[in-house]
C-alpha positions in Angstrom: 0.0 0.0 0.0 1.2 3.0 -1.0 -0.6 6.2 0.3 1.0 10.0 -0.8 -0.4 13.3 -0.3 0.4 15.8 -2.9 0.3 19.5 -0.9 -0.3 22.5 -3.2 0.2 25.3 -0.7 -0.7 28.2 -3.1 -4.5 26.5 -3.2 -4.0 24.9 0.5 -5.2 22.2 -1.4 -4.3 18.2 -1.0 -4.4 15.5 -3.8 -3.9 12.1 -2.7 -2.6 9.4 -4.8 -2.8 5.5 -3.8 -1.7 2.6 -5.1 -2.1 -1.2 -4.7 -0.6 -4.0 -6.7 -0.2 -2.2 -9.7 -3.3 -0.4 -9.5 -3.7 3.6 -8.9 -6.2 6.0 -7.7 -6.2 9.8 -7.6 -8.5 11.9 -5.2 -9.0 15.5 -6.2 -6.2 15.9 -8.7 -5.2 19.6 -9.9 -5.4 21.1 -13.7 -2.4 20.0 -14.7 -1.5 16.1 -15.5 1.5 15.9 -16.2 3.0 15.2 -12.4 0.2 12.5 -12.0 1.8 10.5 -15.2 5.2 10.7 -14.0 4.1 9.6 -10.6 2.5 6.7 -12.2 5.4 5.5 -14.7 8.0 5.8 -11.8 5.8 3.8 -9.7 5.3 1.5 -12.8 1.6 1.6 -12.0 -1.8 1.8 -14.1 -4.3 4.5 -13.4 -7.4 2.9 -12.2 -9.9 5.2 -10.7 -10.4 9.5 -10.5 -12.4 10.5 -7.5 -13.8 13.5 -6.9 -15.0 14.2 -3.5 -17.3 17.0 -4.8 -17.6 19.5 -7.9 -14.9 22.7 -6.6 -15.2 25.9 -6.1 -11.8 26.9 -5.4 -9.8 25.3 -8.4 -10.3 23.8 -11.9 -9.2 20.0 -11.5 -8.3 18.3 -14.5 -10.0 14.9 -14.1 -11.3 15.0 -17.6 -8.0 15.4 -18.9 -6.7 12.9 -17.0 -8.8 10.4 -17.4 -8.5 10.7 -21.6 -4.3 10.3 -21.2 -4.9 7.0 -18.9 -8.3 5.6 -19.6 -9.4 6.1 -15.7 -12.6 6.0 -14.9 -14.1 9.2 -13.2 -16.3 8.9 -9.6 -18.9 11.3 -7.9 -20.9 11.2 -5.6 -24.7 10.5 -5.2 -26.8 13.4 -7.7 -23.4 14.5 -9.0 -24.6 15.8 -12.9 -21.8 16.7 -15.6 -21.3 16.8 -19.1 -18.7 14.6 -19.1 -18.9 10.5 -18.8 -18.3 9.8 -15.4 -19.9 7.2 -12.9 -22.3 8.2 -9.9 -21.2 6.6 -6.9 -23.7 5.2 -4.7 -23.3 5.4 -1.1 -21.9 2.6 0.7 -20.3 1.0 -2.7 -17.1 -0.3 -2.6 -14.5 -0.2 -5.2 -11.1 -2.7 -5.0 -7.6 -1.3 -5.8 -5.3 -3.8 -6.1 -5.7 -5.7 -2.4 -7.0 -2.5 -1.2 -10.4 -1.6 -0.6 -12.4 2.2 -0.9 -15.3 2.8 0.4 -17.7 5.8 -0.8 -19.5 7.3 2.0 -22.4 9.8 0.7 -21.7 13.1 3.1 -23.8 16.1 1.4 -23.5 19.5 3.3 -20.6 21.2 2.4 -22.6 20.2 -1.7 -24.9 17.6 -2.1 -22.9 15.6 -4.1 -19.7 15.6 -1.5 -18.5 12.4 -0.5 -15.9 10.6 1.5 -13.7 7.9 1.0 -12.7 5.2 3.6 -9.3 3.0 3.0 -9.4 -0.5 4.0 -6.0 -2.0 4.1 -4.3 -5.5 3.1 -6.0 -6.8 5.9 -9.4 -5.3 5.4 -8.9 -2.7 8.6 -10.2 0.7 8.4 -6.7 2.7 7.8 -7.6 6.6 6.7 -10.7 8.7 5.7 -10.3 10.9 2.8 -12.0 13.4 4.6 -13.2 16.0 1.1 -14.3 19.8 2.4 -16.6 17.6 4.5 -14.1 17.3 7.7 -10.8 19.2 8.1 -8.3 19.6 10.5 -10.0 22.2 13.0 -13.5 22.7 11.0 -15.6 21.3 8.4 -16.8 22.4 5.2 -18.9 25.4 4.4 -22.1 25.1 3.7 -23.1 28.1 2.3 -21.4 28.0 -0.8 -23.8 25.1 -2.4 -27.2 27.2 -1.3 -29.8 28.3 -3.5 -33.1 29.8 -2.9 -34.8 26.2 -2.6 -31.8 25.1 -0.3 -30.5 27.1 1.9 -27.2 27.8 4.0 -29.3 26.8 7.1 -30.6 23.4 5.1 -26.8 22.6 4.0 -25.6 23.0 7.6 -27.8 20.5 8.8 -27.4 17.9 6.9 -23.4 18.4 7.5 -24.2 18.1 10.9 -26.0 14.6 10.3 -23.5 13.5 7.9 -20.6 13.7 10.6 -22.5 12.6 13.0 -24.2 9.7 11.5 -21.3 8.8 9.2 -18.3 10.1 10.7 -18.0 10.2 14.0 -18.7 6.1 14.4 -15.5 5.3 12.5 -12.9 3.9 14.2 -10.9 6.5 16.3 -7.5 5.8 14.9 -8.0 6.3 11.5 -6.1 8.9 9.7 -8.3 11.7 8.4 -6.6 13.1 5.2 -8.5 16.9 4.3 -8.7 18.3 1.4 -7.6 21.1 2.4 -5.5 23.3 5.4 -5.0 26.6 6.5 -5.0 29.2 4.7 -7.9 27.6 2.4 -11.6 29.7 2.4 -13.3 26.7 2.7 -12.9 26.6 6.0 -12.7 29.0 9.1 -10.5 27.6 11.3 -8.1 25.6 9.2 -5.1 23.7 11.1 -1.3 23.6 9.7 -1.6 20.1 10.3 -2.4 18.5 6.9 -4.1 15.2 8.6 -5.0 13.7 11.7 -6.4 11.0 13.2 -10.5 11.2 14.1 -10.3 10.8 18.0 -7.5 13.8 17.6 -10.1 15.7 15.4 -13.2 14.5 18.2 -10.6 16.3 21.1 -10.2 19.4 19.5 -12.2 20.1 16.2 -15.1 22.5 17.7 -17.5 21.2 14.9 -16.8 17.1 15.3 -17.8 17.7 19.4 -20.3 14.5 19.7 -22.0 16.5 22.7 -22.8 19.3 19.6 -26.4 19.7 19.5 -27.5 20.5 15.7 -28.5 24.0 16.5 -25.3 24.9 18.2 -23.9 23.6 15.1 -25.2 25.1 12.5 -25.0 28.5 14.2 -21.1 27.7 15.3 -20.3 27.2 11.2 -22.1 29.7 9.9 -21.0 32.6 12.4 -18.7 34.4 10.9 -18.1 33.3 7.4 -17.0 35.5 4.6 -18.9 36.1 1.4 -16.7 33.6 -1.0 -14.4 35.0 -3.9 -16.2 36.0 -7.2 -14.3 33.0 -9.2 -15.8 30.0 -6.9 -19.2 29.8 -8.4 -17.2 30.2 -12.1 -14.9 27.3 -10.8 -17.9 24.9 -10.0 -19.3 25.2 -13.7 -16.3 24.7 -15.4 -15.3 21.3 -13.4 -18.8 20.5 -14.4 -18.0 20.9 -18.4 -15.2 19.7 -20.8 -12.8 22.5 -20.3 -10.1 23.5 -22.6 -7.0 21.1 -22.6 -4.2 21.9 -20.5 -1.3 21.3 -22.7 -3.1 23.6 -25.5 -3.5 26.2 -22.9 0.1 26.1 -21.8 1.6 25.9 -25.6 -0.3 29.2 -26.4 0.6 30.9 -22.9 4.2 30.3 -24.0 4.4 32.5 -27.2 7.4 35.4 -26.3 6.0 38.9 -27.4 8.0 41.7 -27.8 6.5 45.7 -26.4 6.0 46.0 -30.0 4.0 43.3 -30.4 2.0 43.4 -27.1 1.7 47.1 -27.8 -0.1 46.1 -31.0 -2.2 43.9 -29.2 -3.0 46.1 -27.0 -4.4 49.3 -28.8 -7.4 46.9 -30.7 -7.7 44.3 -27.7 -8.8 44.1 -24.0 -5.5 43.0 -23.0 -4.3 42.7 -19.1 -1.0 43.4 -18.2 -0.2 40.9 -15.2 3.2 41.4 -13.5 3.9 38.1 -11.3 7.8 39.3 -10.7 8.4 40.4 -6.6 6.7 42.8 -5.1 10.1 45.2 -4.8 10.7 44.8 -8.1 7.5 46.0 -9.4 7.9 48.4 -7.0 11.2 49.9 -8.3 9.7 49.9 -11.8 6.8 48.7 -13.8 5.0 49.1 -17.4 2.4 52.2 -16.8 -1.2 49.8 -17.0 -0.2 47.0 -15.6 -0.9 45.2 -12.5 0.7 43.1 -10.1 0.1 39.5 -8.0 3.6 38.0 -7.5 4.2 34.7 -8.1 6.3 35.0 -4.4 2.5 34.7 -2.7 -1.0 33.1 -3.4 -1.3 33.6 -6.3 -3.7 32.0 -7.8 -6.6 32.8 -5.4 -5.4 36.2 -5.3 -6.0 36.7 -9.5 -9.4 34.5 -8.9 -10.7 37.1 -6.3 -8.7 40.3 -8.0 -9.5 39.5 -11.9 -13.0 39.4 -13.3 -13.3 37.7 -15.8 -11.6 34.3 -16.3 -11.6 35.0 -19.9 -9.4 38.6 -19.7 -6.6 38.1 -22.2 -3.2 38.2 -20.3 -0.2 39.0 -21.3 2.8 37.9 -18.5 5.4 39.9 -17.6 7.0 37.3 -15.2 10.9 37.0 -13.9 13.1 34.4 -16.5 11.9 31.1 -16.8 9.1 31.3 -14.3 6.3 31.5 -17.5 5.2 28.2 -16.9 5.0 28.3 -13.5 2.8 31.1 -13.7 0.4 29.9 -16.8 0.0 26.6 -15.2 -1.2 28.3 -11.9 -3.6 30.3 -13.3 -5.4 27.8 -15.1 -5.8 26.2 -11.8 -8.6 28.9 -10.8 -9.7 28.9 -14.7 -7.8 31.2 -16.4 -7.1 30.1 -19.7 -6.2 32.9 -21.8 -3.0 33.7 -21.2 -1.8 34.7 -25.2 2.2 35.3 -24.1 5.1 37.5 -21.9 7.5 39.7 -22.3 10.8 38.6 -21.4 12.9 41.4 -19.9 9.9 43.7 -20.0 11.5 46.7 -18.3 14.4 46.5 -20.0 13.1 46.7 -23.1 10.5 49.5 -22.5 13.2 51.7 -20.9 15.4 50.8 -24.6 12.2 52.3 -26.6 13.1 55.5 -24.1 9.9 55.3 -22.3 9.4 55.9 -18.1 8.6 53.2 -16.1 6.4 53.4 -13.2 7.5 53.4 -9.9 5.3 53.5 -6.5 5.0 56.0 -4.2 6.9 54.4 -0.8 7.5 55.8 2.6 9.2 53.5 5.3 6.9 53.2 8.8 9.5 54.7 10.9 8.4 58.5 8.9 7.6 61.1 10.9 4.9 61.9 8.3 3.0 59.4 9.5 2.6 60.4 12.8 0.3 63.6 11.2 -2.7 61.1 11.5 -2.9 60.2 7.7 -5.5 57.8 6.1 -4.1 54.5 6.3 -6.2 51.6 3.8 -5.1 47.9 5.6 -5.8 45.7 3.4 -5.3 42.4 6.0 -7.7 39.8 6.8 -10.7 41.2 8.7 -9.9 38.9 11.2 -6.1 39.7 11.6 -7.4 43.8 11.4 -9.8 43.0 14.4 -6.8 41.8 16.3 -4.9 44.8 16.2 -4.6 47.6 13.4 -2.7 51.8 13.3 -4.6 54.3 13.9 -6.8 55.8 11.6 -6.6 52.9 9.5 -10.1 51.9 7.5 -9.8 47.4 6.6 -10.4 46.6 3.0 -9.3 42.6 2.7 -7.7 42.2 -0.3 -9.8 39.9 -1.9 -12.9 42.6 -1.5 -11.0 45.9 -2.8 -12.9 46.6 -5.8 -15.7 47.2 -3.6 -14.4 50.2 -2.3 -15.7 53.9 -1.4 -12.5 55.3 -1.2 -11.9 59.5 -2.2 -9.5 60.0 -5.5 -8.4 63.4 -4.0 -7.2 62.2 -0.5 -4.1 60.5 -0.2 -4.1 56.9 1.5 -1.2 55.1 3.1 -1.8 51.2 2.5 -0.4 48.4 4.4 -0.9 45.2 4.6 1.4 42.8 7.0 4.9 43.0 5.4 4.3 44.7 1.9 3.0 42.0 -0.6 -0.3 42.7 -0.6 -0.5 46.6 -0.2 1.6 46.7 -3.6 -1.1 44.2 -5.2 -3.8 46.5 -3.7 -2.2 49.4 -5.3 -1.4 48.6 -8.5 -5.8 47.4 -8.6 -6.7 51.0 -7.1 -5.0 52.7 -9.6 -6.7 50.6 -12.5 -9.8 52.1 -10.5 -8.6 55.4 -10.9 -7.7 56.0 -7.8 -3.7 57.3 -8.0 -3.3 58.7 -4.6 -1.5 56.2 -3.0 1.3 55.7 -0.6 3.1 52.2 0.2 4.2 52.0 3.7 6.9 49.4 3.2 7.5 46.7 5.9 3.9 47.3 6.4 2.2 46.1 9.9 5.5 44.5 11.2 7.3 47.7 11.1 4.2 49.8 11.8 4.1 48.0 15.3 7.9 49.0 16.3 7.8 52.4 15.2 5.9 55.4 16.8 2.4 55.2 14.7 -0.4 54.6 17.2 -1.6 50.8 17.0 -4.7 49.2 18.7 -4.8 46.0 19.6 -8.2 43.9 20.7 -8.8 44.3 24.8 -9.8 41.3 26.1 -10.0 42.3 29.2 -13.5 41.4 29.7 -12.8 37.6 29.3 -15.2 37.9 26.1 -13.3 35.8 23.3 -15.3 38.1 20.7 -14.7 41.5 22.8 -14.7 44.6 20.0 -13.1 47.0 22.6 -9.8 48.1 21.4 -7.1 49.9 23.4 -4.1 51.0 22.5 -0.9 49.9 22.7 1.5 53.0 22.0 
């Protein structure tokens, strides 16, 4: 038995490949195939089954793919529809991988369609749960993303609740429950680092997989709190419902090199994005007027699903020196398949035609400037902005910036933890026309050991959800 998990921390997402006696299976595999078929030719193994423990929201798999390059046969769950051939997988049915044994245990909540899938060893033993977005470590799915006007978040939550507690919760303790995702993921609220557990770890100190949970505690303890999902996530579902484009096509047009000439061409008859995935310094120090930046140092894929529109905006790369597939093949991850080339040595070869770069508007946290009470725009989590945050500061996430109300004729300093995301944020704001903009570099690290006033959450009160804020210099 062979068991591997394949950890994609940009996504916070898990694939898990098994094998058995020459036989393979793949849960939840990414866009891209080619690391699946060198996995199975070292292994010298055939590709058997593709399961997928529900239709995502939060990245394009490539099951279709995959399955036409090794003959696999695709799995859902119980009322999965697609338009692709696939096989509905009825709860309870069993499926035998070499001397192995899977299980397919019908879980809807987090969708109706989700599933899990229990591994029986050599031996016939319950060894590991493939847990889906129905169980992770430190929460379960959300249910909200799956409601519609006949079903609602309410309805979703409890059938989770009945789910895990008629399905889950009676496994053996000592099983290992492998997620399909961790932390940093939106699927979840209280993701662990942990990438798997066993269940009696989860039962000790997973807040939703408490037996002594009644269902009303439950469904108001997973739906307190949650954020309203990314734009792309309901885009994502319907393409890993559909025959999408193929991956290798996509990647063979995203690698055409374009000269300015060329993309300048382009660009004067066509809607053409500009998308700089070098460093955040480096955009910094100079960048192409128009363009925008999501480094390829962060997460970056989630970060173009939430911050880019339309999954079919032409993009053109300007990305640092051999890093051109890295970046194509992470964007068509969160269904972006319309990459039509880069520029290699992009600022080079614009300041050759004679033309100005760009450069942002910095000022370094330790500025006395700052202590004149300016506008500061964090652009953190809510939840880390709760926690403590400078004075005078207004929080718009990230992911939620075009829905802004901010004034073009005030100047805002923007921050964000260390300076990643402020730079993102800025280069966005000024594709909204908004131009007045100062980078406060270092960002909330350096903030907190300079001399601009922070506040930090007072809990005092011994309330864990106190909103009282005092300062702390």
């Amino acid at each position: 038995m062979n068991i591997k998990q394949l950890y994609t921390p940009c996504l916070s997402e898990a694939t898990y490949y098994i094998s058995s006696n020459g036989e393979a299976a793949i849960i939840d595999p990414l866009r891209e195939t080619k690391p699946y078929i060198n996995l199975l030719q070292s292994d010298n193994t055939n590709l058997k089954y593709i399961f997928l423990t529900h239709f995502h929201a939060d990245f394009v798999s490539g099951h279709v793919d995959l399955a036409k390059e090794t003959g696999a046969k695709i799995i859902y769950g119980p009322t999965a529809m697609a338009n692709f051939d696939f096989q509905q997988g009825v709860d309870g049915e069993v499926f035998k991988l070499g001397k192995l044994e899977i299980k397919l245990i019908h879980t809807p909540g987090h969708t109706l369609e989700s599933i899990c899938l229990l591994l029986f060893d050599e031996s016939m033993k319950e060894h590991c749960l493939f847990s889906g977005d129905t169980v992770f470590i430190g929460d379960v799915g959300r249910p909200d993303l799956a409601a519609t006007d006949e079903l609602t978040k309410e309805d979703l939550a409890k059938l989770l609740y009945r789910s895990i507690h008629t399905k889950i919760l009676p496994l053996p303790d000592n099983i290992i429950v492998y997620p399909n995702h961790g932390k940093g993921s939106v699927c979840g609220k209280h993701m662990s680092e942990k990438t798997f557990d066993t269940l009696l770890g989860q039962k000790q100190t997973n807040y939703a997989l408490n037996p002594k949970l009644t269902e009303e505690d439950f469904v108001e303890r997973v739906l307190e709190g949650l954020l309203a999902p990314p734009q792309y996530f309901p885009k994502n579902v319907q393409m890993n419902k559909q025959i999408n484009k193929n991956i290798n096509e996509i990647i063979s047009k995203g690698l055409t090199p374009l000269t300015i000439t060329q993309f300048l061409r382009f660009s004067s008859c066509e809607n053409i994005l500009l998308l700089d995935v070098r460093s955040a310094k480096e955009f910094a120090d100079g960048h192409i007027p128009g363009s925008i930046f999501i480094g390829l140092e962060g997460p970056f894929a989630p970060l173009v699903g939430a911050l880019i529109p339309d999954l079919n905006q032409k993009i053109v790369l300007v990305s640092p020196k051999a890093r051109e597939l890295e970046a194509i093949t992470r964007l068509s991850r969160v269904g972006y398949d319309n990459v039509i080339g880069y520029i290699e040595d992009a600022s080079k070869y614009w300041e050759n035609k004679g033309w100005k770069l760009e450069k942002l508007n910095t000022i370094k946290a330790t500025s006395k400037i700052l202590l004149q009470n300016p506008y500061f725009i964090d652009v953190r989590e809510k939840t880390k902005y709760e926690v403590s945050h400078a004075k005078h500061s207004e929080n718009i996430p990230i992911k939620f910036i075009r829905n802004n109300n901010l004034n073009p004729n005030i100047r805002y300093y923007v921050y964000c933890n260390k300076g990643y995301l402020s730079t993102i944020a800025i280069s966005i704001f000024k594709k909204l026309g908004i131009n007045n903009l100062v980078n406060v570099t270092g960002g909330f690290e350096e903030i907190k050991k300079s001399f601009v006033p922070v506040y930090k959450k007072d809990c005092s009160c011994t309330q864990c959800n106190c909103k009282k804020l005092a300062e702390l210099n």
